[in-house]
C-alpha positions in Angstrom: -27.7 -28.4 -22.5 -26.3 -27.9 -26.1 -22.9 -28.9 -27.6 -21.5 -27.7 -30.1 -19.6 -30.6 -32.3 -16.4 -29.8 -32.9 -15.1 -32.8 -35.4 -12.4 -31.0 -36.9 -8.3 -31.1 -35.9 -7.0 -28.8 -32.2 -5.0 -26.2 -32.5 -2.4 -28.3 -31.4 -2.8 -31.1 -33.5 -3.3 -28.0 -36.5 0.4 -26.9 -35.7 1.8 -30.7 -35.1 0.3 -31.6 -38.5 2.3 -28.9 -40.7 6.0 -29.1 -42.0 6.1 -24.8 -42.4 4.6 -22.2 -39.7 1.4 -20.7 -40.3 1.3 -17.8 -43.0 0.1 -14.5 -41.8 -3.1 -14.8 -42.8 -3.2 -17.8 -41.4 -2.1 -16.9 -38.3 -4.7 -13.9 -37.9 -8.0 -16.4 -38.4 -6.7 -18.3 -35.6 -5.5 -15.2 -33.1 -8.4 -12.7 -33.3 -11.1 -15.5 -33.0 -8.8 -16.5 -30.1 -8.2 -13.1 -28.8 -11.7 -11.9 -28.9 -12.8 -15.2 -26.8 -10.1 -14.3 -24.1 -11.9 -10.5 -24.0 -15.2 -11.9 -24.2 -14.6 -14.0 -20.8 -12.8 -11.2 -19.3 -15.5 -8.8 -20.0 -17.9 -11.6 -17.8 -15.0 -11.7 -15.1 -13.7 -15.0 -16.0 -10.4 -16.2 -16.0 -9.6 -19.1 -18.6 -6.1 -20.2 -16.5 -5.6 -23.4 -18.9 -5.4 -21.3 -22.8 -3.2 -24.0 -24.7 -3.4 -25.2 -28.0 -5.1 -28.6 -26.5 -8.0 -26.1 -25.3 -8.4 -24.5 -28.7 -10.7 -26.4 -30.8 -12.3 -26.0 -34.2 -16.0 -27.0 -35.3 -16.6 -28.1 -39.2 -17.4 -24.7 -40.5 -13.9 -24.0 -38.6 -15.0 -21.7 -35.9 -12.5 -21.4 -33.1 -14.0 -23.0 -29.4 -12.3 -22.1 -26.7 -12.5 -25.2 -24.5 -12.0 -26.6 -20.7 -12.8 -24.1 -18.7 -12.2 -26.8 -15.3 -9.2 -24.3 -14.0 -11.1 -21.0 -14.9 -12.1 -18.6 -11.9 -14.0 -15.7 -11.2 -12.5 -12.1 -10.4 -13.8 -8.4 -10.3 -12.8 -5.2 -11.9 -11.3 -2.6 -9.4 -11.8 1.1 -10.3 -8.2 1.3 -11.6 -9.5 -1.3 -14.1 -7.2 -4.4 -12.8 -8.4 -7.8 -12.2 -9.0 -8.3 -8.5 -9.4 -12.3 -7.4 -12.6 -13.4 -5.8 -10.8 -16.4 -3.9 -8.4 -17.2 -1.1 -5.0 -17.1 -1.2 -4.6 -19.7 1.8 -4.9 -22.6 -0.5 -1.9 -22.0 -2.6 1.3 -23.8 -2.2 4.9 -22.7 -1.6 5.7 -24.4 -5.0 3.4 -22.8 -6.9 3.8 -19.3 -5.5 7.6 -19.3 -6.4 7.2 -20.8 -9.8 4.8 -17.6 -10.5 7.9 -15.9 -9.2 10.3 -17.0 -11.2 8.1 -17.5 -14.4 5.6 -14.6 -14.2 1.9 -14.5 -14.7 0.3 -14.2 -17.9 -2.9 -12.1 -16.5 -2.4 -9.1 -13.9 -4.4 -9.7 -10.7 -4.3 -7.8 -7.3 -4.1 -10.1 -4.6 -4.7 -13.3 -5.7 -3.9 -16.8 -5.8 -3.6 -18.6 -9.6 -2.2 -22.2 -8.3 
């Protein structure tokens, strides 16, 4: 197995440490990096489930990692190109089913469970 050292700040310690927001420019070497990561594991059928600034790290060259992957799950493609879940839905709770409700979900799946 190899690891790749990433000795430089988080994301969120990136954004904690400044007293302005991030310029433009700034903003774009951190989003596309990020964004193309996101594709990258969708195109593989892999859903991150955990994308925080935490779980954005930054290696000493300052390449973006995209990190913990310990909530991530596998889904398929359905011919209308939506995200169709690969798991049960018996092993979510009531809690977590009406907080999806109320707060929406980030990703669009067809029947399936993100608790």
């Amino acid at each position: 197995m190899i690891i790749v050292l990433c000795d430089s700040l988080d994301l969120f310690d990136r954004i904690s440490n400044r007293a302005e927001v991030f310029s433009e420019l700034e903003a774009v070497t951190i989003f596309s990096p990020l964004m193309r990561s996101i594709n990258y594991c969708h195109r593989l059928g892999i859903a991150h489930r955990n994308i925080k600034s935490d779980n954005v790290l930054f290696n000493s060259i300052g390449e973006l990692k995209l990190v913990d992957f310990g909530s991530a799950k596998w889904f398929a493609m359905s011919d209308a190109g939506t995200m169709t879940g690969l798991w049960r839905q018996r092993f979510c709770s009531v809690e977590s089913i009406t907080r999806r409700l109320i707060c929406g979900v980030p990703e669009r799946l067809e029947n399936v469970c993100l608790c």
